[in-house]
C-alpha positions as CSV (number, residue, x, y, z in Angstrom):
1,X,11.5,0.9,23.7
2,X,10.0,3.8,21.5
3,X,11.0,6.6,19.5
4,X,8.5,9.2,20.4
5,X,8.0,12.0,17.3
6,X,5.9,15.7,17.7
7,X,5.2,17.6,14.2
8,X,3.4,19.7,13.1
9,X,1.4,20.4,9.8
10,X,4.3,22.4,7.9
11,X,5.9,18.6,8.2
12,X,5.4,15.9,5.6
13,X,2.7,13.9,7.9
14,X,2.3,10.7,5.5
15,X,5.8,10.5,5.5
16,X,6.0,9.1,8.8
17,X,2.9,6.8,8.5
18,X,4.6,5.2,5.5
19,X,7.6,4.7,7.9
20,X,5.4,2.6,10.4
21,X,5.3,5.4,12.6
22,X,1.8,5.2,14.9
23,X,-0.4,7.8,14.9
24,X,-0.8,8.8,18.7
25,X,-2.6,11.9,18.8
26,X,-3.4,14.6,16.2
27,X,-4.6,18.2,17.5
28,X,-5.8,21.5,16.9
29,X,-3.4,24.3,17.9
30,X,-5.8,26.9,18.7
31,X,-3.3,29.4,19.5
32,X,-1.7,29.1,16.2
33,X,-4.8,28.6,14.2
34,X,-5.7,31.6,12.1
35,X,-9.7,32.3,10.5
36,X,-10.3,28.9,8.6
37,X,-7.1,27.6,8.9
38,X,-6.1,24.8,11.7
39,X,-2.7,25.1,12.7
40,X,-2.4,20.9,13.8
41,X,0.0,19.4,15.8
42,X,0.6,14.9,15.4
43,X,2.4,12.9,18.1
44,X,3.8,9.8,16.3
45,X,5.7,6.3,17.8
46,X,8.1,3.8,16.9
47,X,8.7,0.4,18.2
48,X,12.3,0.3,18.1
């Protein structure tokens, strides 16, 4: 079983890799992104 997690960039991201959460996906949010700045988006897991 897993614990699924979304976040965003606004979130502390390291926290959750320091929890031995697995990175499953990080992404651009184009429609949120403004000139220079990515808006991103992470999928984490948990082995529960």
């Amino acid at each position: 079983m897993h614990l699924w997690l979304w976040t965003d960039g606004e979130c502390n991201v390291s926290c959750y890799i320091e929890n031995n959460f697995e990175l499953i996906s990080k992404e651009e949010c184009k429609t949120f992104s403004t000139d220079g700045v990515p808006y991103m988006t992470y999928i984490f897991r948990k082995e529960l």
